[in-house]
Steps between C-alpha positions, in 0.01 A plus 500: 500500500619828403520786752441817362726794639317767727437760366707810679302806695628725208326348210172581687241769332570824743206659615405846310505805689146701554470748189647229266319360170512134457310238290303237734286236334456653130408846600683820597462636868719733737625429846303650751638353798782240597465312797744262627364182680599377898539135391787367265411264242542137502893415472318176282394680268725793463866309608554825692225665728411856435223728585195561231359815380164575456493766247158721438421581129245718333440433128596720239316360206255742408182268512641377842591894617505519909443086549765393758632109588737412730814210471771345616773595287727193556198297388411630181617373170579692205502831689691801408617836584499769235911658517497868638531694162626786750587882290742495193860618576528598167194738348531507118290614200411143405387442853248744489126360395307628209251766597235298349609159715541761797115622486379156437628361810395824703128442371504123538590571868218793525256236411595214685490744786146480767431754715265295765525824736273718213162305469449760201820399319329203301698250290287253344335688236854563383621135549152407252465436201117651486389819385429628858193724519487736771152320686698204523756672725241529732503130673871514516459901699302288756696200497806695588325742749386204761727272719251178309349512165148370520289657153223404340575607165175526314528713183276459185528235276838582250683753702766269612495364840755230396773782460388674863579220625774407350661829513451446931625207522820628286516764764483302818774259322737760462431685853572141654166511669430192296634190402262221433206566263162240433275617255110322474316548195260340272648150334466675180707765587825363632683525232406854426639638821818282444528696195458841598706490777787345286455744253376782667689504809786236488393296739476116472194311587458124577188355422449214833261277407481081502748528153739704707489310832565138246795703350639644828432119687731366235787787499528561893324180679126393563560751832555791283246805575465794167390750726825457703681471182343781304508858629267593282175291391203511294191262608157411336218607768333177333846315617522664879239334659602127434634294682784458377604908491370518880752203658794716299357822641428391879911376494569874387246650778651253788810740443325796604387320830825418621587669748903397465509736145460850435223521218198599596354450111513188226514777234559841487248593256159383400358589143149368432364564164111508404432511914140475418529132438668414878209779662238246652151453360268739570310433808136453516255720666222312596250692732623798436819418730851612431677162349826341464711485262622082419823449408651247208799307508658777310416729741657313828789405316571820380421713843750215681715621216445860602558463882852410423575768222648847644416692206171413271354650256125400310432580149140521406300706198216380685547462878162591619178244427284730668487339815712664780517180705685350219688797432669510843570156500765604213616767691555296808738302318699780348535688881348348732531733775328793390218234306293250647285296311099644556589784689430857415744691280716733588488731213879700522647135577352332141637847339850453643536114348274536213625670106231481307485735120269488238561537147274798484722678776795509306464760319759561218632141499350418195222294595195512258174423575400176389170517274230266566341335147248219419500254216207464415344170351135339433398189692398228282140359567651136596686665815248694615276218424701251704572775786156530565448120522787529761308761681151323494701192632694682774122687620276259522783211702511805731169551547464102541786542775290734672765733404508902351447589137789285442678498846737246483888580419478249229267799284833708508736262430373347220323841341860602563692259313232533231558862444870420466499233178262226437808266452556567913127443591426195322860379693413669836115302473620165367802516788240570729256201387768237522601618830430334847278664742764600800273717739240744526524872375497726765180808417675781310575768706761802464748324653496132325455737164731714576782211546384352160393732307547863581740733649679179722494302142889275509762656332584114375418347176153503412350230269519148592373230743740657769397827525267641784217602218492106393513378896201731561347333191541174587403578868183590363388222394387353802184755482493359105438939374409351150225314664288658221674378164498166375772273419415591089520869567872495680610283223333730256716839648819289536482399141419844388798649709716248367421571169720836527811278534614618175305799417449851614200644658352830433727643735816312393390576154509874566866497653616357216385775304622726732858333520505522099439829512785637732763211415453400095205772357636340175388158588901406429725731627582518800535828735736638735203491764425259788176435716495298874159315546437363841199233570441370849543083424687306357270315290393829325880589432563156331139541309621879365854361435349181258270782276795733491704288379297349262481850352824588423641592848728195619829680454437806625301385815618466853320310779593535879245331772541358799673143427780702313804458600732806660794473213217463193348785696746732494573380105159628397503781702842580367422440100143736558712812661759459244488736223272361239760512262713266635166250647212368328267488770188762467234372730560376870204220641514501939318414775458666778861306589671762287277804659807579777865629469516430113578852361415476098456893473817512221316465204167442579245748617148275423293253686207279447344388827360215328253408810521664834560413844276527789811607680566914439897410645543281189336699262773821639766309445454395166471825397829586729658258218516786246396803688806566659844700548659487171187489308515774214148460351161496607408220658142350331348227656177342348193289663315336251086686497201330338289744236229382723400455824158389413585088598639344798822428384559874335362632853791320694750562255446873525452461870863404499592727295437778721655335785802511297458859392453571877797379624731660153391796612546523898722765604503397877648217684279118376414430891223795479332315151560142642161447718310689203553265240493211727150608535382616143611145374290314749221721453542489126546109478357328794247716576581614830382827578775774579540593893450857588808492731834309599387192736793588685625928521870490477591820669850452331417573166445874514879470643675263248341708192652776659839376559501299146365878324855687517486878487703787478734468780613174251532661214721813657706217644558341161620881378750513804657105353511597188688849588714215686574245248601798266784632762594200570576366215713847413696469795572082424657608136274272375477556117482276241881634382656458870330120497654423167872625586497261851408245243770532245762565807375114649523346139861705440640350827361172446661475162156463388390653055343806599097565382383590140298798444223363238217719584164434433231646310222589816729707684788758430674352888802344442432084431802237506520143458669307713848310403594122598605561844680277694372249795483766788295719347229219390277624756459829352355349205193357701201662349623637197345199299163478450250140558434502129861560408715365763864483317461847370585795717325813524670855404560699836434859607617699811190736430179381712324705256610323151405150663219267327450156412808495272781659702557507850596708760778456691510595855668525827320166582552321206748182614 
């Protein structure tokens, strides 16, 4: 056996000395502190005992700026310490930098400089890659003016909540009051806010999810937590509540109680977007007493979630359902203790947490007002024919059930379905008659229509044998609500229904027309114009996609519901924004699946509401698709009017109509309109005659419509921040010249081919394409390729004003 010789105290590492620069573990850091140990070190392992040093460091990377870590030198492998470059003994002309180098490095230093002292001094906005309007400085004023962010930010559909909040978070990250970030949003919408803040604020995402928690079981051991590994995470709110998600979380939260460590929070900050899916149910108010809002699984999971979050902030377009119970349910979760779930409101407390802008507000920001149009079409004689056999059936089972005019639930849903395709009624009834009876229907009353139907409608997938609509259905059956119609005359409207399968209705029939005329008004040629159309089920959008294709529109149509996947998703979304030039795609089907966080205002400023919810939240946010910031047309959206109301059917359809046209044109916040349509569509359609006043009064109305109204004091506010941002921005150098020259100093001194001016024929900014850069610089490229052209990169700009879908803008947060 062979001995190896000891190794002598000199060849040891020596410790650094406090002030020093040295290279620990991959990363950069300098010595804060040096201290030597009381114990030597084992002679067994060492051949000669000496004392250790546990040396302090605080990271110098700039996306690590102000972390710390502590070692023990002698223990460390592959560490370094940078050589004292000290002064030169000899100054001479060649050791002089250029000018140009000189005032790069003096800027890159201004900017990677945070003043945490001056909550005024913001530098996110700068660090973005968003055009930052002044109103959405105003979450990040608060943010930065309290000890613990709690906001409910609640502006109108399209005015950019995603960037508020991204542009606090940003802020909090660089002040070091923030390390950890979980976001919860819609399933749908995961991979958006990857996305944006990748591209808009340089900050990496990781999806956690059962894919992830396979991947990271493999790579790190079937212990391995991602919300220990991640700093930063992005969850599905459909994801959260299982199982599965809750044993990772509760190994997370048993950190916060023990009592042996110093955290006091799981995460540091909390970002829950679309909050009005997580708010509980509305309560009921039977007896005219004050009731109680029920929570979900979503909403437990997510208010555990909360308790354990420092900062959080809600995003909602629609945060109010008109009941206050409900409402301060959701605003017990984002601060719990100046909200208590039921209690009265304290009106200058929901101010101080809640942002809340309309479109109509912003005056000067280019918003136009959307115009309101009908498409009008002529009932053919079979519908109405068959709708009123629907109706005689529904009356007279009711009447036989010693119900109303037509009291039962079923009399919605199916008149419903009806008035959205006859392809999804004749589905929805023959479903329904090969279904087992599973319990009885409970009487319809606000509440159970409300949860099904109306205002409390789910935000999931409607269509199929899962959804609450078909439960209630098939619920119903144990009171038999057809009791009227015979076995020949069910058959007789499935068979008619399901003779649509491959033909258009009158409605259908007239969208066509209308799609010819905006995207081919030759009949071949097709225009630089697109048009969304949203329909509420599934079985409608797969009826409307069959015609349209079989008229010509195959290639140029894109479908998104509720069983597509993310990554096709984002594909379709990505080919419909893209400039029609360059895409084929003119006409965009979706459910209501597609109705959140999807912007698809580039290029498209029409929409057909094919049929229209019961729901006025759903309704909004379709619109919000294309009625939003960066929308430079008018926004025209279209319900589909009879030429007659003089029939059933024609009567409904118009009913609906105006419903729609109610809702297009509120001003105010949806909670005050909620109750009112509730109402007018079970008066209209069950027959239920209107109540004079609430069952319940909800003192806290008056007080959220108030809070949720803005006023002047906002808007002088917004003048003050945008004074701000101006200065600020003057005293940062930040120009679009001063960015390019610390750009061509990095590439110089990196011995990197410096950018080519090419131009570009939208803008007179300076536009460059990037050169084949070597492996560190990689992750600057992120984001300059687009999803429909992945190996081709995208001509940069340091002007935030010359930016659009084909050049990007490169910012102090870009990688």
């Amino acid at each position: 056996m062979t001995i190896a010789p000891e190794r002598p105290a000199s060849a040891l590492p020596p410790a650094p000395e406090s002030g020093q620069i040295v290279n620990v573990r991959g990363s950069t850091w300098a010595v804060a502190d040096v201290r030597r140990q009381g114990l030597p070190r084992s002679p067994a392992d060492e051949g000669t005992a000496g004392l250790a040093h546990v040396v302090s460091l605080q990271s110098l990377e700039e996306d690590r700026l102000g972390e710390e870590l502590a070692v023990v030198w002698e223990l460390e492998v592959g560490h370094t310490v940078a050589p004292d470059q000290g002064l030169p003994d000899v100054v001479t002309a060649d050791g002089f930098d250029d000018p140009n180098t000189l005032a790069a490095y003096v800027d890159a230093v201004r900017w990677g400089a945070v003043t945490s002292a001056d909550a005024d001094s913001y530098q996110a906005p700068f660090r973005s890659g968003a055009n930052v309007e002044a109103y959405q400085l105003e979450p990040l004023r608060r943010a930065l003016q309290s000890s613990r962010t709690n906001l409910l930010l609640a502006d109108d559909v399209g005015l950019g909540k995603t960037i508020e909040a991204g542009l606090v978070i940003q802020e909090l990250l660089l002040r070091h009051r923030a390390r950890s970030v979980v976001i919860v949003c819609p399933p749908s919408l995961r991979l958006k806010w990857q996305a944006e803040m990748r591209d808009k604020f340089g900050l990496d995402f990781v999806i956690v999810d059962s894919e992830l928690l396979a991947q990271t079981r493999r790579s790190h051991g079937l212990a391995a937590n991602p919300f220990r590994l991640h700093p930063r995470v992005i969850v599905s709110m459909a994801w959260l509540p299982s199982l599965r998600a809750q044993r990772l979380l509760r190994s997370v939260y048993a950190d916060v109680r023990d009592t042996s460590l110093a955290r006091r929070f799981a995460f540091d900050v909390l970002v829950v977007d679309e909050a009005h899916h997580v708010a509980p149910a509305s309560p009921s108010a039977a007896s005219g007493h004050r009731g109680y809002a029920v929570d979900s699984a979503r909403t437990t999971a997510t208010r555990t979630l909360a308790e354990r979050c420092e900062h959080r902030l809600f995003l909602s377009a629609t945060p109010h359902n008109g009941y206050s119970e409900s409402f301060t349910a959701l605003l017990e979760m984002i601060d719990g203790r100046r909200f208590s779930r039921g209690a009265l409101l304290d009106e200058t407390a929901l101010r101080e947490v809640t942002v809340r802008r309309l479109k109509a507000e912003l005056t000067g920001k280019g918003f136009r007002p959307r115009r309101i149009a009908a498409l009008d079409f002529t009932p053919s004689d079979d519908e109405q024919a068959r709708f009123a056999t629907l109706d005689r059936i529904l009356t007279e089972s009711a009447r036989a059930n010693a119900k109303g005019r037509s009291g039962d639930i079923v009399s919605l849903l199916l008149k419903k379905r009806f008035l959205s395709s006859p392809w999804s009624f004749a589905r929805t009834l023959e479903l329904y008659e090969h279904a087992a009876t599973t319990g009885a229907l409970p009487d319809l009353d606000d509440e159970y229509y409300q949860e099904i139907l109306g205002s409390e409608a789910s935000d999931e997938e409607e269509g199929d044998v899962e959804h609450p609509e078909f439960t209630a259905l098939r619920q119903s059956k144990a009171s038999d609500p057809l009791v009227s119609a015979s076995a020949q005359e069910i058959s007789a409207l499935v068979d008619w229904g399901r003779g649509y399968e491959h033909r258009p209705d009158s409605r259908l029939t007239r969208l066509i027309e209308f799609l010819d005329a905006v995207c081919r008004p030759d009949g071949k040629t097709w225009t630089n114009e697109r048009v969304v159309v949203f329909t509420e089920y599934a079985a409608t959008l797969d009826w409307i996609t069959r015609v349209l294709s079989q008229r010509g529109y195959r290639d140029v149509l894109g479908v998104i519901q509720g069983s597509t996947p993310p990554e096709v998703r984002e594909d379709i979304r990505a080919a419909f924004t893209e400039d029609p030039s360059k895409a084929p795609v003119r006409v965009l089907l979706a459910t209501d699946s597609a109705g959140e966080g999807i912007d698809l205002q580039d290029h498209c400023h029409r929409l057909v509401n094919f049929d229209v919810p019961f729901n006025p939240s759903r309704l909004e946010q379709r619109i919000g698709r294309i009625d939003r910031y960066g929308q430079d047309q008018v926004p025209e959206i279209y319900h589909f009017a009879p030429d007659s109301t003089s029939s059933t059917y024609a009567a409904d359809m118009d009913f609906m109509r105006r419903i729609a046209e109610k809702v297009g044109n509120v001003a105010q916040d949806l909670g005050s309109v909620y109750q009112v349509i509730d109402a007018e569509v079970q008066e209209h359609f069950a027959g239920r005659p209107r109540k004079k006043g609430r069952a319940a009064p909800d003192s806290g109305d008056a007080i959220i419509t108030r809070a949720l109204a803005g006023g002047m004091e906002l808007n002088r506010r917004l003048t003050e921040l945008s004074q701000t941002y101006a200065e600020r921005k003057v005293e940062m150098h930040l120009t679009p010249g001063n960015a390019r020259r610390v750009v061509d100093a990095a590439l110089a001194l990196t011995a990197q081919p410096p950018l080519v001016e090419v131009g570009d024929e939208d803008t007179d900014a300076q536009v460059f394409a990037v050169p084949a850069l070597g492996p560190a610089w990689q992750p600057a490229l992120d984001g300059l390729a687009t999803r429909l052209e992945p190996d081709v990169l995208r001509p940069i700009t340091f002007d935030e004003t010359a930016q659009h879908n084909g050049v990007v803008h490169v910012h102090l947060g870009t990688p």
